[in-house]
Structures are given as C-alpha cells and as structure tokens.
C-alpha positions in Angstrom: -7.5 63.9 7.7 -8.9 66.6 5.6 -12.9 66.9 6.8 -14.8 67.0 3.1 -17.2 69.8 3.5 -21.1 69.1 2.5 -22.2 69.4 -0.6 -25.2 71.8 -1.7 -28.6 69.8 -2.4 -30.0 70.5 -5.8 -33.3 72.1 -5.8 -34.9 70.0 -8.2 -36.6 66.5 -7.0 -34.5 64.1 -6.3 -34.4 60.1 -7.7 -32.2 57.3 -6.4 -31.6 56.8 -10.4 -30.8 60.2 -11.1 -28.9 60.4 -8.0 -26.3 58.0 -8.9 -26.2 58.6 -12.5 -26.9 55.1 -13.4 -25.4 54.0 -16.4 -27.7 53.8 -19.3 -27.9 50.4 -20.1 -28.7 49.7 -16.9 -32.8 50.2 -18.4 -32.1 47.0 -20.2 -29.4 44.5 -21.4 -28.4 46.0 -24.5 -29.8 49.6 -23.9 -28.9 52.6 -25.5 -28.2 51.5 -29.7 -30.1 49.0 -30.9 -28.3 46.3 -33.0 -29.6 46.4 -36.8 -29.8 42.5 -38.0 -29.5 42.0 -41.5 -28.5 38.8 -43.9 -25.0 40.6 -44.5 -24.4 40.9 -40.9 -21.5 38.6 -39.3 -21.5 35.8 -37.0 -21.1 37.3 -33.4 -19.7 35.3 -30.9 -18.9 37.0 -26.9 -16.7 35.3 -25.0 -16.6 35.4 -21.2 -14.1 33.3 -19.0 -14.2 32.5 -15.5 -10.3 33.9 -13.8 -8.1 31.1 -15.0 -9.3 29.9 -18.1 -7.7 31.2 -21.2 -10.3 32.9 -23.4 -8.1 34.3 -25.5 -7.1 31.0 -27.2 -10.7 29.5 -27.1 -11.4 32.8 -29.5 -8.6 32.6 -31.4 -10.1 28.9 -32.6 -13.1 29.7 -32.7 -12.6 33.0 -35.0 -10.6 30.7 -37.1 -13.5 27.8 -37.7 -15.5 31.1 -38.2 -13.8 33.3 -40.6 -14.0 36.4 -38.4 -11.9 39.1 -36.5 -11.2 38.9 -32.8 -11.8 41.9 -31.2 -9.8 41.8 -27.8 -6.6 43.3 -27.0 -7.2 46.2 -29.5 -10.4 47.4 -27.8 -8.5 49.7 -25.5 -6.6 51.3 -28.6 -10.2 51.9 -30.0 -11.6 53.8 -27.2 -8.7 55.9 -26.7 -8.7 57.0 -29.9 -12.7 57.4 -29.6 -12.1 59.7 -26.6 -8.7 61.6 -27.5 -7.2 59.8 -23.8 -3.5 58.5 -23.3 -3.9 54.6 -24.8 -2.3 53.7 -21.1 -5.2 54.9 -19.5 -7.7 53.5 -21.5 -5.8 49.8 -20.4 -5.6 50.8 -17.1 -9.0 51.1 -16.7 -10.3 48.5 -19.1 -13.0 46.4 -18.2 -14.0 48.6 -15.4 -17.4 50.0 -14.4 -18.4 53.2 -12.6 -19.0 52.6 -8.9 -22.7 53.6 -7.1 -20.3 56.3 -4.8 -17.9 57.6 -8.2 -21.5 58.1 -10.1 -22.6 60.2 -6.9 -19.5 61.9 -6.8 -20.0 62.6 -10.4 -23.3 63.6 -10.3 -23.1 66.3 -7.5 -21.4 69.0 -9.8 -17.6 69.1 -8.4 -19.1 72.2 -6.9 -16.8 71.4 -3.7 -13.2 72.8 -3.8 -12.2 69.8 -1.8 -9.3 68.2 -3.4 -10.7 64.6 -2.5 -13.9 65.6 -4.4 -12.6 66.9 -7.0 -10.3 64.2 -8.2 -13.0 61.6 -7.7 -15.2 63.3 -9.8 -13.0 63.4 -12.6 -11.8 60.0 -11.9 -15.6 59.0 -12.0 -16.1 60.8 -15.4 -13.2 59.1 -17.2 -14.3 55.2 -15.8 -17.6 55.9 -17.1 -16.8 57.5 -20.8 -14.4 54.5 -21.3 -17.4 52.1 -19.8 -19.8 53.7 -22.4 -17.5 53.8 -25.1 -16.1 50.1 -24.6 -19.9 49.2 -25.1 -20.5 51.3 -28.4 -17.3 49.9 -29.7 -18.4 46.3 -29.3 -22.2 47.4 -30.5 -20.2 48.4 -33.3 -19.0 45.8 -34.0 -21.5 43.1 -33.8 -23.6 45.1 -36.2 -21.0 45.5 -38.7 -20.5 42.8 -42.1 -17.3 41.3 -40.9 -18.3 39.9 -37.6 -16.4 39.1 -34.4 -15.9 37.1 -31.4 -15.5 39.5 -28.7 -13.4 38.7 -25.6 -14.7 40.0 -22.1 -15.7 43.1 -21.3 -19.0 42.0 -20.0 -20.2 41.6 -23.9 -22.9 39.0 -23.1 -24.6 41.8 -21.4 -24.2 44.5 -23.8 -25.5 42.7 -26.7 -28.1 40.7 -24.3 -30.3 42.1 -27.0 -28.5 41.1 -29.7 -30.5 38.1 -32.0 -27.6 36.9 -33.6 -25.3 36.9 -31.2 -23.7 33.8 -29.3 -23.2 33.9 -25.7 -20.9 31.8 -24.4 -19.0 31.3 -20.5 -15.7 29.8 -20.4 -15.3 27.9 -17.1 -13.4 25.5 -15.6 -13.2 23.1 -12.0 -11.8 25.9 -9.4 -8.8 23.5 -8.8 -8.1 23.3 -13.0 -8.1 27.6 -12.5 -6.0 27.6 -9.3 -3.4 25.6 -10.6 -3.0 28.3 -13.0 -3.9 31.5 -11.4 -3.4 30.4 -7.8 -6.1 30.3 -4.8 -6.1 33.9 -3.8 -5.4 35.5 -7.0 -8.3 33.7 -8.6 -11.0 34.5 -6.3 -9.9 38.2 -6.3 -10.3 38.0 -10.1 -13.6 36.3 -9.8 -14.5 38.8 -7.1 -13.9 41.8 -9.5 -15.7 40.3 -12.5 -18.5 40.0 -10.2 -18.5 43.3 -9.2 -18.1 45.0 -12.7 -21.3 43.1 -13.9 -22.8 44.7 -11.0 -21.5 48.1 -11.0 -22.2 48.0 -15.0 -25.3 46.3 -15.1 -27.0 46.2 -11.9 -27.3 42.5 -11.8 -25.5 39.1 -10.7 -22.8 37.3 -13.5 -24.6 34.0 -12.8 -27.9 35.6 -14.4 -26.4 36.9 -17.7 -28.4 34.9 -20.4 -25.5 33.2 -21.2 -26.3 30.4 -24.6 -23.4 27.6 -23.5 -21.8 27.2 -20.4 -18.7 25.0 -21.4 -15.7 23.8 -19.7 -11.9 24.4 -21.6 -11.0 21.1 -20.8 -13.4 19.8 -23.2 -11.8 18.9 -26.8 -13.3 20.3 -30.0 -14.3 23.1 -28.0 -14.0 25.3 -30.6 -16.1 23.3 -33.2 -18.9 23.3 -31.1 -19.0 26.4 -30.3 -18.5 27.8 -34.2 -21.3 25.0 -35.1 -23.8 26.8 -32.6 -22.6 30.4 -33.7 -23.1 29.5 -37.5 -26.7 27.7 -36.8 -27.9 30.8 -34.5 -26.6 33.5 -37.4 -28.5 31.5 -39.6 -32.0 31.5 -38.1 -31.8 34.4 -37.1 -30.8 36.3 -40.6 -33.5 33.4 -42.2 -36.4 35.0 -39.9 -35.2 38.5 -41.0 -35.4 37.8 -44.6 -38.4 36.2 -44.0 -40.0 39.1 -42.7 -38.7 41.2 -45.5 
C-alpha cells in the first residue's frame, strides 16, 4: 500500500469551516441566491420521496392539475451544459454531495504528488461544482414565470427559504416500499438520502421543514397537493403585492 506522505499546514489560522470547505449553503437553508417573489412568479412545488415511492408520477399529476414544467430527469443535462462536463458524468454523480474528507482533500491544495491525493481532489472538485450547480439550476427555476415541481435533489432544502414554495415528502409503510424496492436495497437507498442531506446541508432529512408529509397510497393525492401549492402561491404573491 502506497504510504500518502503529509501534507504541508497552511500558515494562515486555521477554522474547522474553512478547513473542510463547507458548502455554502450550509450558513442557511437556501443560502447563497436569494429567491425574488413576485405576482408573475410560478407555483413551486419540491418533491421528495422516501426509496420506494414513485415521485416521479406523483409530479407528473401534480404538474398537470398545476399547469407547470417538471424539472427532473433533465436536471443533469442542465448542469453539464452549465459546467462544459460529459452529460454521463453529471448522472453519475447526480444527487450527490461533497463528503467532510473529499472537501479536505479539496481544500489542502493537491500540493501532494501522491496519486491517491490527487485524484481525490479532483474527484472532490467535480462532486461539489455539480452539487452547487444542481442548486443554482433549481433556484433558477423556482424564481422563474413558468414554475415547476422539482423532483429530489434535496430541493426542500435549497429553497427552505423560498416563500412560495411547497414542500412536500412522499412516503409510504416500509413493507408498501419493500415490496417494490426490496428490504436491503431500500434501506441502502434510504441510508444514502440520509447521508446527502447531511453531507449537503449539515443536518438530519427528518428536520427539513417539510409543508405535507403524505402517503402515495392515498387517492387524490395529487389534488391535494396542487390545492395546497395554488393557496400557498397565492398568499404569498397577495402579501407581496400588498407590500408594493
């Protein structure tokens, strides 16, 4: 095993933030671009489904009852083209966030010749340009005319901030997302969503201010949820007008 040589301490004082290169939403939900609100502004509507539960169809209805674009499978596309990377690596690494270790890794320079360093670090840099842009594509957007119901990618967290936005989690008994995923597969999943939200945004998937937990199995799912996305746009964009 190759031994990886130490790596030179910077001279200038050192911070466990700045250490690790936190990502910068990590400040606050929503950090980095605020999210202009205005009466044209769309309904926004995130989407986040517990491993097993088909979010993809839930959106589909709901962007229907809505009127809206679904922004899902082409958000990949859209940051590889933001980042001039191979569209296969932009999927391959969708929906993941920069490690604590890949942000140190990143952080100390590459100034070791060690192969193992060296690839880390640029593996670190391109999870965390794709985790950045992924965010600034959805920011975009929820703050554009047309609006959206975003799948995934930890949305509910990126526009925490966000007063028009809807938040909802798709969830579902663990048997009812066994029987589709199986037992192992589905806690793996769960285990990875878990640890993105973490990596991403420094906190737990259980505390994302989430507006409606709701269960698939439930019929008119979609109506509801397109009822509460319609009467949140509209108090929202009332309160803006309001205060001119």
């Amino acid at each position: 095993m190759t031994a990886i040589p130490a790596l030179p301490l910077p001279s200038r004082t050192l911070s466990w933030r700045r250490a690790i290169r936190l990502p910068r939403t990590v400040t606050r939900f929503g950090g980095g671009r605020p999210a202009p609100v205005a009466p044209t502004n769309g309904v926004v509507v995130t989407i986040h489904a517990d491993a097993g539960c088909d979010a993809a169809r839930l959106a589909e209805r709901v962007a229907a009852q809505l009127g809206v674009p679904v922004l899902d499978e082409q958000i990949p596309s859209l940051v590889a083209a933001a980042l001039g990377i191979p569209d296969d690596d932009a999927r391959t690494l969708d929906g993941t966030a920069p490690s604590p270790l890949l942000q140190a890794v990143l952080w100390s320079g590459c100034m070791s010749p060690c192969p193992e360093i060296l690839g880390a670090a640029s593996e670190a840099d391109v999870i965390t340009r794709c985790f950045h842009q992924t965010e600034e594509v959805i920011r975009d957007a929820a703050a554009g005319d047309a609006g959206a119901v975003i799948v995934g990618r930890a949305a509910a967290f990126v526009l925490a901030g966000h007063p028009t936005a809807l938040h909802v989690r798709l969830g579902a008994p663990a048997d009812h997302r066994a029987a589709r995923l199986g037992v192992a597969s589905t806690v793996a999943a769960d285990r990875a969503a878990e640890r993105s939200v973490r990596h991403g945004y420094r906190t737990a998937l259980d505390d994302g201010a989430f507006h409606h937990v709701v269960d698939e199995r439930d019929a008119d799912l979609d109506v509801l949820v397109a009822a509460a996305a319609r009467q949140r746009h509209a108090v929202a964009t009332r309160g803006a007008v309001a205060r001119g």
